[in-house]
C-alpha positions in Angstrom: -17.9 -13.7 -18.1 -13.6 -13.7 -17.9 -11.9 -14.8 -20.8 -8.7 -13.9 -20.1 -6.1 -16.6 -22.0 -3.3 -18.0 -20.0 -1.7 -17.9 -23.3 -1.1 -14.2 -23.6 1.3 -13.7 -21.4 2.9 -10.7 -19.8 -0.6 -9.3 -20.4 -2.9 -12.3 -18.8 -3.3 -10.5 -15.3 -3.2 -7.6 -17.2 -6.3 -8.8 -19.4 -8.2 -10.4 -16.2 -8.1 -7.8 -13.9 -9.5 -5.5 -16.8 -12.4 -8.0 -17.1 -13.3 -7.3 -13.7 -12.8 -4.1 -13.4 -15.1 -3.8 -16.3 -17.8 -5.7 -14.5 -17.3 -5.0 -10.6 -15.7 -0.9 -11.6 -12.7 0.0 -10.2 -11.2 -1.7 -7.2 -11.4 0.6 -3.5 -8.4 1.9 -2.2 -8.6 -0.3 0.4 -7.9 -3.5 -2.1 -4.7 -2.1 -3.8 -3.6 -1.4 0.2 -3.9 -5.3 0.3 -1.3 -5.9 -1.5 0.9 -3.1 -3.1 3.4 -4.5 -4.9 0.8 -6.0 -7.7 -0.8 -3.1 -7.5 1.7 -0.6 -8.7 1.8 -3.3 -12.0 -1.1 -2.3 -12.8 -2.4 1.3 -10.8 -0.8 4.3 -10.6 0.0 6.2 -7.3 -3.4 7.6 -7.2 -5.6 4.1 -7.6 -6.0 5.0 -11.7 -5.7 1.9 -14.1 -2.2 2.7 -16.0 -4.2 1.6 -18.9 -2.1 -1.8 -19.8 -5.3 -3.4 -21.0 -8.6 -1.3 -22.4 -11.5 -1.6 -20.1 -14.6 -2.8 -21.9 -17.5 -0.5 -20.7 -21.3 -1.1 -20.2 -20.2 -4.4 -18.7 -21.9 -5.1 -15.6 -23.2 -8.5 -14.0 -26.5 -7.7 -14.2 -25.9 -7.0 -17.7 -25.0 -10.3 -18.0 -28.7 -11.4 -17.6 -29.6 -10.2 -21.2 -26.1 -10.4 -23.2 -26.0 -14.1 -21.6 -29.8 -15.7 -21.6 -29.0 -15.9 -17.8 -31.8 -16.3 -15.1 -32.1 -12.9 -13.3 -31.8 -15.1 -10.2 -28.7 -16.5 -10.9 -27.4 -12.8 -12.0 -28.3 -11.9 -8.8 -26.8 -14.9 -7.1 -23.7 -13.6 -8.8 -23.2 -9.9 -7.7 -23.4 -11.5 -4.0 -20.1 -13.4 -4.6 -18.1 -11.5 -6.9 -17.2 -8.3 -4.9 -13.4 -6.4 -4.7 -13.2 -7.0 -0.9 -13.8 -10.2 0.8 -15.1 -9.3 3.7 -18.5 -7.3 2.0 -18.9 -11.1 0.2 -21.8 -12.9 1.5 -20.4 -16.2 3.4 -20.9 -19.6 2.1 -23.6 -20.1 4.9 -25.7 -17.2 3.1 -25.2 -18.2 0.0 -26.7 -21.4 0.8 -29.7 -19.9 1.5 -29.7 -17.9 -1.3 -33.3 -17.8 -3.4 -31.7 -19.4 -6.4 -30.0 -22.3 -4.9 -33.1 -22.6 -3.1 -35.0 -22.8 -6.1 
């Protein structure tokens, strides 16, 4: 999903959080707040990207299910651990319980 080199870099974070933009959009304003000093790296006063890296588009995770052979379950699995703020994450404890790891 991320392939990001540690090899590249000035542009590795750069090249990651591009990745993830590209799958999970454009962080809230309420991530950058977490911490602003990365954030004005890489987005400008107004939450825009500065455009270090190109965002891929038509990247999603469900996408993922087709581009990848991946089981929609797992796909699904996915988009309830990969979010921009922690706190709309599912807990371990749910994911647990999750239909796919239930299988």
């Amino acid at each position: 999903m991320f392939y990001a080199n540690e090899n590249a870099g000035d542009l590795y974070e750069a090249t990651h959080l591009a990745e993830i933009i590209s799958v999970l959009d454009p962080p809230p304003a309420e991530f950058l707040a977490l911490n602003p000093e990365i954030a004005a790296s890489f987005w400008d006063e107004t939450g825009k990207w500065k455009g270090i890296v190109l965002i891929r588009e038509n990247v999603t995770i469900e996408s993922l299910e087709g581009q990848m052979g991946l089981p929609l379950g797992f796909v699904k699995f996915q988009r309830r651990t990969l979010t921009w703020m922690p706190d709309e994450r599912a807990t371990a404890k749910e994911l647990l319980e999750d239909p796919w790891l239930k299988g």
